[in-house]
MIMIMAR-21253 format. One record per residue (C-alpha): x, y, z; residue in three letters. Coordinates in steps of 0.001 Angstrom, whole numbers, padded with zeros to 6 digits, always signed. Example, Ala and Ser with C-alpha at 12.3 -4.5 7.8 and 13.67 -1.06 7.14 Angstrom:
<setors>
+012300-004500+007800Ala/+013670-001060+007140Ser/
</setors>
This chain:
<setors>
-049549-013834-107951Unk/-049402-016857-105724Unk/-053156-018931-105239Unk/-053950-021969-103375Unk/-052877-025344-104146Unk/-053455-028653-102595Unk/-051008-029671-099565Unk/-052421-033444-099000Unk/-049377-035857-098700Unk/-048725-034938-102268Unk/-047872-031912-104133Unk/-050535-030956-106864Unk/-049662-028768-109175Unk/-051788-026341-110660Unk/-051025-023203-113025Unk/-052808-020760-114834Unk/-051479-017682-116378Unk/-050965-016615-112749Unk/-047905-018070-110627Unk/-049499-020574-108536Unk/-047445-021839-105633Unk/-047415-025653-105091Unk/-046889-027023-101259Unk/-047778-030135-099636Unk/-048323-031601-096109Unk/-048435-035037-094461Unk/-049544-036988-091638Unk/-052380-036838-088806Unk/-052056-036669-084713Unk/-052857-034244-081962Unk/-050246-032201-080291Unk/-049789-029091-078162Unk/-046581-028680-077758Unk/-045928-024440-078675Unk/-042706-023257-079990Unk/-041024-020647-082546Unk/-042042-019193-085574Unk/-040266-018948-088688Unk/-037149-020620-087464Unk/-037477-023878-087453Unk/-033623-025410-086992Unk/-034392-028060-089384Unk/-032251-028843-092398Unk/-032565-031557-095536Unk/-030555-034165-093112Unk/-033402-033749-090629Unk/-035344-037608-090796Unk/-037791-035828-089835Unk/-039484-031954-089593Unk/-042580-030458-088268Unk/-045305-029790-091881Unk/-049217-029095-091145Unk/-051390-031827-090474Unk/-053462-032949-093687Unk/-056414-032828-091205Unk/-057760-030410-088594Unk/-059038-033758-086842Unk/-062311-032098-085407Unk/-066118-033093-086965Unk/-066885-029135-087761Unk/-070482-029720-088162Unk/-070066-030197-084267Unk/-068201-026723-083537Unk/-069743-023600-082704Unk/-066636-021512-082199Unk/-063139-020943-082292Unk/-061273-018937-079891Unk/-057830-017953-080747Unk/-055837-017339-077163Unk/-052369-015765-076290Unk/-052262-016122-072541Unk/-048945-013872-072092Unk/-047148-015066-068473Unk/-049540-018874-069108Unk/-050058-018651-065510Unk/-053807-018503-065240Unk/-056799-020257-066950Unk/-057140-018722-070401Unk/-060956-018886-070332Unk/-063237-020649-067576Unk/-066611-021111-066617Unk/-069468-019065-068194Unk/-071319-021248-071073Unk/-068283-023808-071613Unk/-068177-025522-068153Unk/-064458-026281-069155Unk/-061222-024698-068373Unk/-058973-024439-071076Unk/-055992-024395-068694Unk/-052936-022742-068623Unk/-051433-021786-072606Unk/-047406-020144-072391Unk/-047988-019582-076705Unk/-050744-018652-079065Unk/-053479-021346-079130Unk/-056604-022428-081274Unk/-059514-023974-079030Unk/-062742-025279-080611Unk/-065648-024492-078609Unk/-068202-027650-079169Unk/-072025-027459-079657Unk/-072139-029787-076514Unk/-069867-027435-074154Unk/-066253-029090-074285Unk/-063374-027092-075221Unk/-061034-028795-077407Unk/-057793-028040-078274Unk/-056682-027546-082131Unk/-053262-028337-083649Unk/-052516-027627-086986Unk/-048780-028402-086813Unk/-046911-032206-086378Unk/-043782-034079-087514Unk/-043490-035389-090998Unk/-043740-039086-089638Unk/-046954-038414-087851Unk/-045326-038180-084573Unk/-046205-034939-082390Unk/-044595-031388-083308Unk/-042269-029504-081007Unk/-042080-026250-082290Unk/-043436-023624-085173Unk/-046762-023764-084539Unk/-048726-021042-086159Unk/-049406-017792-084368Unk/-053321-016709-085971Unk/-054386-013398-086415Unk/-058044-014410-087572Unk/-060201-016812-088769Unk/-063142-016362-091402Unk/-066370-019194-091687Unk/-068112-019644-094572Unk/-070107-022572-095927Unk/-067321-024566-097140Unk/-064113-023197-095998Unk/-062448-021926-092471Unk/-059697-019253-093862Unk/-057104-019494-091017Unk/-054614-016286-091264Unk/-051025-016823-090318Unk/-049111-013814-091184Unk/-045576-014647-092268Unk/-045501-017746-091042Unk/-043226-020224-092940Unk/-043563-024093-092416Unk/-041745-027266-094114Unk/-042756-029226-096730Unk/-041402-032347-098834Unk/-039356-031264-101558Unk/-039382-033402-104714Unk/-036817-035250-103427Unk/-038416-036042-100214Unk/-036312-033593-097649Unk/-037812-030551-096384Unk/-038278-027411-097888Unk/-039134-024323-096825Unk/-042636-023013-097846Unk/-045029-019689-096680Unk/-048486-020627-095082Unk/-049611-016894-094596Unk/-053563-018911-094997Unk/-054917-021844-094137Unk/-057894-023372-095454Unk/-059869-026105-093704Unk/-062572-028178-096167Unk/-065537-027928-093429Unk/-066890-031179-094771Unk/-064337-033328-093883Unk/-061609-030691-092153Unk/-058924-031425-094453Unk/-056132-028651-094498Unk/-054246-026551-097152Unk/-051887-023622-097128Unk/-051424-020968-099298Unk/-048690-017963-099568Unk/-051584-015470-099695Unk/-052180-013214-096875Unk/-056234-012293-095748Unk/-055970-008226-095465Unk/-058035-007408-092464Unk/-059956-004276-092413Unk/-060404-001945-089176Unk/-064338-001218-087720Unk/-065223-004982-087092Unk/-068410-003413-086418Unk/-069319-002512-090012Unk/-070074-005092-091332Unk/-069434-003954-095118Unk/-065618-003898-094674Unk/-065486-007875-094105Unk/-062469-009584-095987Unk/-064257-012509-096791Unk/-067288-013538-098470Unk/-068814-016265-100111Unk/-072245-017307-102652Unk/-074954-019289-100641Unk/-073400-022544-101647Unk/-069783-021208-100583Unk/-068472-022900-103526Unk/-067299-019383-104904Unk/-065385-017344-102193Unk/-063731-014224-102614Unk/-060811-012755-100348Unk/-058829-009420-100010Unk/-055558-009728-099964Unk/-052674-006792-100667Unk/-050380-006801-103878Unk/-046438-005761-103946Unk/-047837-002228-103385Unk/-049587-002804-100468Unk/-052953-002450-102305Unk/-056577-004126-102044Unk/-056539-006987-104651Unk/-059396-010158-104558Unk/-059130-013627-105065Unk/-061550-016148-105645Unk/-061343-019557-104210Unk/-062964-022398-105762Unk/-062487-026078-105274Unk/-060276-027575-107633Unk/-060320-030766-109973Unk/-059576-033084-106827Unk/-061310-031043-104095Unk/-058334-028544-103372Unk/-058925-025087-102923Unk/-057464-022750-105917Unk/-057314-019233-105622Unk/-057132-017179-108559Unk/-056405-013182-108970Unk/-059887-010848-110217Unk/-057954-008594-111699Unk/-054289-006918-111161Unk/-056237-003468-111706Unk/-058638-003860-109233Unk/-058249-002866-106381Unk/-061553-002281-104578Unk/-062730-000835-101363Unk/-065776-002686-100469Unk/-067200-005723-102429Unk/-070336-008034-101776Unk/-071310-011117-103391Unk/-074776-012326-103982Unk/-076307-015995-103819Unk/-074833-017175-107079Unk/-071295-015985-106608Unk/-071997-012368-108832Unk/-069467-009951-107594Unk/-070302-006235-106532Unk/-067086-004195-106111Unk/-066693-000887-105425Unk/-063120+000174-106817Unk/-060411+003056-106984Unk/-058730+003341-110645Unk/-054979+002850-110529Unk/-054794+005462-113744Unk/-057659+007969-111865Unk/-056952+011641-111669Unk/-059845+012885-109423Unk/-059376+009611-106795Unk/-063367+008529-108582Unk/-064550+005469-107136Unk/-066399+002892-109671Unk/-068898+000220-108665Unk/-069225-002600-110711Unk/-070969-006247-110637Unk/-068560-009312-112134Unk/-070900-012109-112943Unk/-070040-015374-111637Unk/-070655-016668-115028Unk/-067797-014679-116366Unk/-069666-012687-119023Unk/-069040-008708-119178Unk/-068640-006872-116103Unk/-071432-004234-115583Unk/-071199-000451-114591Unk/-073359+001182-112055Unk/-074492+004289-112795Unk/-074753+007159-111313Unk/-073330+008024-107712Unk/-075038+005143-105920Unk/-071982+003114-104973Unk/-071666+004167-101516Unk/-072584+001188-099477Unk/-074380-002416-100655Unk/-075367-005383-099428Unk/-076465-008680-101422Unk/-080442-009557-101260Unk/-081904-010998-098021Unk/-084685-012743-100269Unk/-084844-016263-101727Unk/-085883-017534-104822Unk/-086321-015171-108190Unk/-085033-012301-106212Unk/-081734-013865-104272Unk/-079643-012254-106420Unk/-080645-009027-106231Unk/-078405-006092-104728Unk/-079459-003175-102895Unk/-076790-000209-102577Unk/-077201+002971-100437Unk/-076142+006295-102006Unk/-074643+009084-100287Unk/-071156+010814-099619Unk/-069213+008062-097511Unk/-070089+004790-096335Unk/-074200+005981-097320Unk/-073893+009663-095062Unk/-075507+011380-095541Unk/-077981+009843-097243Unk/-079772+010884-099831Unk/-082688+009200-099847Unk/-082309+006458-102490Unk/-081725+002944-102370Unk/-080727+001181-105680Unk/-081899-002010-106794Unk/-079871-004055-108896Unk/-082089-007363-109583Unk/-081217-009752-111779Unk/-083299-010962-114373Unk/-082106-013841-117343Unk/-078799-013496-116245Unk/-079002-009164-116439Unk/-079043-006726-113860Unk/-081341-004794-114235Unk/-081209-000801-112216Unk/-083996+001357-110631Unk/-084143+003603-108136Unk/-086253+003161-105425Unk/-086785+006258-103029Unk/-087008+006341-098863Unk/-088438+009192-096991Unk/-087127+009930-093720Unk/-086759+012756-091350Unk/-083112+011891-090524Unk/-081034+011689-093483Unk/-077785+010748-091532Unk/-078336+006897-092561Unk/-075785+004212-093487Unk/-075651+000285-093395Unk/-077909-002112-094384Unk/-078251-005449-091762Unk/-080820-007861-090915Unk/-083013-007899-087569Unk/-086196-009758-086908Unk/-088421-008260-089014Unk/-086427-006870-092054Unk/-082893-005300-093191Unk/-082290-001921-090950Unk/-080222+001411-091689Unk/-078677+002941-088115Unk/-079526+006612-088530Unk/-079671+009678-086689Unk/-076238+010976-084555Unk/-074470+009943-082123Unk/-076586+011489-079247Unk/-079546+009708-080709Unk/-079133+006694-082900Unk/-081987+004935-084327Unk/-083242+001957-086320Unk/-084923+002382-089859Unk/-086332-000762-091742Unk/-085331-000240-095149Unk/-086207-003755-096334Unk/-089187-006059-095495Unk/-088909-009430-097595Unk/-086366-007634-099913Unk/-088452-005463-101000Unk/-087785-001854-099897Unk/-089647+000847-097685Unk/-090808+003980-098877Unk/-091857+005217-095352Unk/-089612+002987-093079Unk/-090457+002072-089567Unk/-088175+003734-087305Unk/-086946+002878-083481Unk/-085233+004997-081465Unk/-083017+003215-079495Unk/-083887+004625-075590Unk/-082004+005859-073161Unk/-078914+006127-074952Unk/-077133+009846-074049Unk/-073804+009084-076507Unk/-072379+005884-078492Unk/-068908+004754-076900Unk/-066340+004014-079621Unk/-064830+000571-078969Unk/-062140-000527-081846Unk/-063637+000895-084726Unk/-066864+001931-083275Unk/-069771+001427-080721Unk/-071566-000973-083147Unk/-071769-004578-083852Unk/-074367-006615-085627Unk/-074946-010153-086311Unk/-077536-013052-085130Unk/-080319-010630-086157Unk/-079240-008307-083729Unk/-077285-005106-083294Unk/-075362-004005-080387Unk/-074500-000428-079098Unk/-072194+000685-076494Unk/-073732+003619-075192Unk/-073381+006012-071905Unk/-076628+006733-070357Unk/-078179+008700-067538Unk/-077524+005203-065394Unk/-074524+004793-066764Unk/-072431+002590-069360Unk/-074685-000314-070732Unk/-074804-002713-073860Unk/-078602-001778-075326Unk/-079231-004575-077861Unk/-081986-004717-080494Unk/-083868-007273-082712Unk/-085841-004617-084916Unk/-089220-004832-082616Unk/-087500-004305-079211Unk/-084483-003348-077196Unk/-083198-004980-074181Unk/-080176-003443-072045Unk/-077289-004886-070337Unk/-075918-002995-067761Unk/-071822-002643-067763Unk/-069582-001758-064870Unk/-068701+001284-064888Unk/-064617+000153-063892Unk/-064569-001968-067434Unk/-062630-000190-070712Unk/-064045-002087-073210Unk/-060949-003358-075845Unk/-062736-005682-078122Unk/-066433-006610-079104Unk/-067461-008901-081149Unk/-070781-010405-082220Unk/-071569-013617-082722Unk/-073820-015155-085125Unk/-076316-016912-082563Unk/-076540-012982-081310Unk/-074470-012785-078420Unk/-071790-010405-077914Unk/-067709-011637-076858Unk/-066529-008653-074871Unk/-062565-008442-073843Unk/-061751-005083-070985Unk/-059593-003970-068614Unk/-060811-003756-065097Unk/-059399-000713-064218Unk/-060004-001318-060256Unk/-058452-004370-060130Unk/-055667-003970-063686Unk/-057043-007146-064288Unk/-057906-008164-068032Unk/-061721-009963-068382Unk/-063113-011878-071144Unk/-066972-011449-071203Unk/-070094-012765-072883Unk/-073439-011934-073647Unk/-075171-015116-073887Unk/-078009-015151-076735Unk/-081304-013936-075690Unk/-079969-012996-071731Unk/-079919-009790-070393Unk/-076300-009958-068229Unk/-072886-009318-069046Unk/-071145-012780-067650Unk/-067664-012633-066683Unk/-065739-015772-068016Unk/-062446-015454-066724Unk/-060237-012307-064965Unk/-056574-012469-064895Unk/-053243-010331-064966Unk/-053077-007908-067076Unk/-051062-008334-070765Unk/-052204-005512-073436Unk/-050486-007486-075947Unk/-053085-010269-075065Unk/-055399-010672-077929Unk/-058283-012929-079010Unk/-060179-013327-081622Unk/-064113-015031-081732Unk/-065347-016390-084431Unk/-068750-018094-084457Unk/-069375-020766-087362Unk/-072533-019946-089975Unk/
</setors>
């Protein structure tokens, strides 16, 4: 299996028992110039060929988003107005924009010549990026660039993932794909997560087979990221990882008869893996606590994805390096529960239907509720499914899309209240996405004018904000992603 290996000027080589893949990358300018993918016209009498910039060239500590744009026909603004005060003008490829703490837009490149000079083609086309506290994963599909072969003329490589060191934004590519998940909304299902530090980061990715394998990324003896396979029989369908790095996976048995699922921890320290027991595997998340009890996990039982549930949360706390289990119990009216997330006041379980969805706080300081507080969320009539569902959460606070007796309307909650943004009633709602300052990036189709809109909710305001309207392109896409 192919991992991640330094691309800095010079090739470094790294193996383990694993095939690693070795690639490399030179030189550093800005360029914009768009062109094709995976067919580059160059050949090893080219002087010179277009190889990824060692450098994103952007202070991250000073971005607070990426957008990734297609514009389609390029003959509008891409995204104006609203909180940015900048238009990113008119785009006729894919694009990568920075969004800066202090409002400016800035345009990324991540493609130039191999003697520094600008790039006039094969720039890659992004399907999503994923933040954590030392890496930006960049996912590039199939996308093949050039790189200096040992004797100096190019050769072909695969950069299917791009990793940019947030510290100082230098740039690596690896053959290794990202497998994205669908339900953005649930929060369980993300592809990438990392310990506190993010110097352990683990990734699902798909094998031969098209199934769910995991890497984990850690820096290597000069600073590069390496990626190395868990384990070829692995091949899990949820995992979280706790402050230290400790892996919790939840995983299908290649050689299983009766399709049984088995949830296990992997220490980061690499000492035995250990077994949960019992049927509480359904749905986890790592401990919201500091200090003696950061490492703790908490998993939800029940029959899929914690529903129904059955009234139990399990705590797995470590203690001198050992988990330790108990079972701690919840009562509740409603036992149609699932998902832990944080809010203002503590971690919260959505329960109840879809006619009327609620709010239980299940932790308070990570320790858990026997008689949770619970908020009904008002007003709501039915959720409205929007790719993958009618929630999001993040920013300590959850989203729905809901139809009321008013109408459609965004009602968003912090845990102690709920505040509603009213939605016009012409949108179709394609994407939503929250954002970790706890505003909501909204893409629809005006179906008065068959005009696509990009919209925000701004953190803490109660308005849906258009930022931009233009012709309509359903194979349009973009993809927010707000930086931890």
């Amino acid at each position: 299996m192919p991992a991640f290996t330094a691309r800095r000027q010079r090739a470094v080589g790294i193996y383990t028992a694993l095939f690693l893949a070795m690639l490399s990358a030179c030189g550093s300018s800005n360029n914009t110039s768009p062109g094709p993918n995976n067919n580059d016209g160059y050949s090893g009498n080219d002087q010179k060929y277009p190889v990824l910039r060692k450098n994103i060239g952007l202070d991250l500590a000073q971005v607070s988003s990426f957008a990734v744009v297609n514009s389609g026909t390029g003959a509008s603004p891409v995204w104006s107005g609203g909180g940015t005060a900048t238009i990113f003008g008119a785009l006729q490829s894919p694009g990568l924009f920075a969004l800066m703490q202090n409002g400016d837009v800035t345009p990324v490149t991540l493609v130039e010549m191999s003697d520094g000079t600008t790039a006039t083609n094969n720039q890659a086309a992004i399907a999503a990026l994923y933040a954590t506290p030392q890496w930006v994963l960049i996912t590039a599909g199939g996308w093949n660039i050039q790189a200096p072969g040992a004797d100096g003329k190019p050769v072909q490589v695969n950069c299917a993932t791009i990793a940019v060191h947030r510290p100082d934004g230098a740039m690596y590519c690896a053959p290794i794909g990202i497998r994205s998940v669908s339900g953005n909304g649930d929060d369980q299902q993300f592809p990438v997560r990392a310990s506190q530090s993010g110097s352990v980061v683990f990734l699902m990715s798909a094998d031969s087979l098209n199934r769910n394998i995991l890497y984990k990324l850690v820096a290597g003896p000069t600073g590069e990221p390496v990626a190395t396979l868990v384990d070829a029989k692995l091949h899990p369908n949820w995992f979280v990882v706790n402050a230290s790095g400790d892996l919790l996976v939840q995983s299908t048995p290649a050689e299983s008869t009766q399709n049984a699922s088995i949830a296990q921890i992997l220490p980061v320290d690499g000492s035995d893996a250990v077994t949960i027991t019992g049927a509480h595997n359904e749905f986890a998340i790592a401990s919201p606590a500091t200090g003696t009890d950061a490492d703790t996990f908490f998993v939800v039982s029940g029959g899929g994805g914690g529903y129904p549930f059955d009234g139990t949360i399990r705590v797995l706390k470590k203690v001198a390096d050992k988990f330790q289990e108990t079972d701690e119990k919840i009562t509740l009216a409603d036992s149609n529960c699932s998902w832990l997330f944080p809010l203002a006041d503590g971690e919260y379980m959505i329960c109840g239907s879809n006619m009327i969805p609620s709010l239980a706080r299940a932790l308070v300081d990570g320790q858990v509720q026997a008689s949770p507080v619970v908020r009904v969320f008002a007003g709501v009539t039915s959720l409205i499914s929007v790719g993958g569902g009618a929630i999001r959460t993040g920013g300590g606070v959850v989203y729905l899309f809901a139809q009321g007796l008013n109408g459609h309307f965004l009602a968003r909650h912090d845990g102690l209240k709920q505040e509603n943004i009213a939605v016009d009633p012409a949108l179709e709602l394609l994407s939503m996405v929250a954002t970790n300052a706890g505003g909501l990036d909204v893409v629809a189709v005006d179906n008065g004018t068959n005009q696509k809109v990009r919209a925000t909710v701004k953190p803490g305001e109660t308005a849906l904000t258009v930022l931009s309207a233009e012709g309509l392109s359903l194979a349009e896409v973009v993809v927010f992603v707000r930086m931890q």
